[in-house]
N, C-alpha and C positions, 0 to 999 in steps of 0.2 A: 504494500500500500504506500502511495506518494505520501509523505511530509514536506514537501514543499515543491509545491506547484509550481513555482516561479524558475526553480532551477530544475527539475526534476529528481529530488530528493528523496531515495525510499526510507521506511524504518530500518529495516538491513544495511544501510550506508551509515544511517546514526549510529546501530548497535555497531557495528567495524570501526567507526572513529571514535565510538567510547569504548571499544575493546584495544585501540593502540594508543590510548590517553586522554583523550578527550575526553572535559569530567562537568565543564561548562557550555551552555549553547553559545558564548561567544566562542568559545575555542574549537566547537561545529563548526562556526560559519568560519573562521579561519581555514580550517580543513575543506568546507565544499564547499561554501557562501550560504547554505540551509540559515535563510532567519535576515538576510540583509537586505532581501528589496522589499516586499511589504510588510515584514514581520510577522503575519500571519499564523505562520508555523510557530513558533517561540516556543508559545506554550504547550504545543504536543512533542516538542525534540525533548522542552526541560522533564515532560513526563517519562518522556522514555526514558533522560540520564537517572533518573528517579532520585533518593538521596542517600548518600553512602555509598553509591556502589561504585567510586572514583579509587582503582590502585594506587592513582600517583597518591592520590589524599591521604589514602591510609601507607604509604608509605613515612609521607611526611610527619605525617599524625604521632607514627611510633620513631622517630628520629632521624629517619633518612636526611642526607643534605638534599637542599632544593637542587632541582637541574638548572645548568645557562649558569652556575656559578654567580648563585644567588644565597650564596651562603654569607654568614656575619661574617664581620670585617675579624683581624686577628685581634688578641689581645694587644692592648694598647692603641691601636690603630683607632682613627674618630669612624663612625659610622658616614657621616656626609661631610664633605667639606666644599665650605659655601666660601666663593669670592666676593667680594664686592666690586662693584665697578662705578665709574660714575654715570649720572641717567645720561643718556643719551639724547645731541641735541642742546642741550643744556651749556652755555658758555662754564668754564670754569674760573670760583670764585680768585681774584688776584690777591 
């Protein structure tokens, strides 16, 4: 059965992109675009993710590091480090 009309999206293409990670409909529609031209779908793709049933989640849940090296900064190290700059456009004060 289609879940998104707009692209031609079945439930078997959802359950395959939430069985190789996909655990949000934004990260459906990054996989197949399902959910980005009317939206229509959303809320039958979120029913199919249903809740909990995301490995990466429960990986991360029980301690896994993030993937993409989204892990905390080391000991010591600042989490953000903000510059300042001055505005832009803006003469500077003499």
């Amino acid at each position: 059965m289609y879940v998104c009309s707009c692209f031609g999206i079945t439930e078997q293409q959802v359950r395959d992109h939430a069985d190789t990670g996909a655990c949000t409909p934004r990260q459906i529609a990054s996989a197949c675009k399902a959910g980005t031209d009317c939206g229509g779908c959303v809320r039958r793709i979120q029913a199919l993710l249903g809740r909990g049933a995301c490995p990466r989640r429960q990986l991360v849940e029980s301690g896994a590091p993030e993937p993409l090296g989204a892990q905390p900064p080391a000991a010591g190290m600042p989490a953000v480090v903000v510059a300042e700059a001055a505005p832009v456009g803006l003469p500077e004060a003499a």
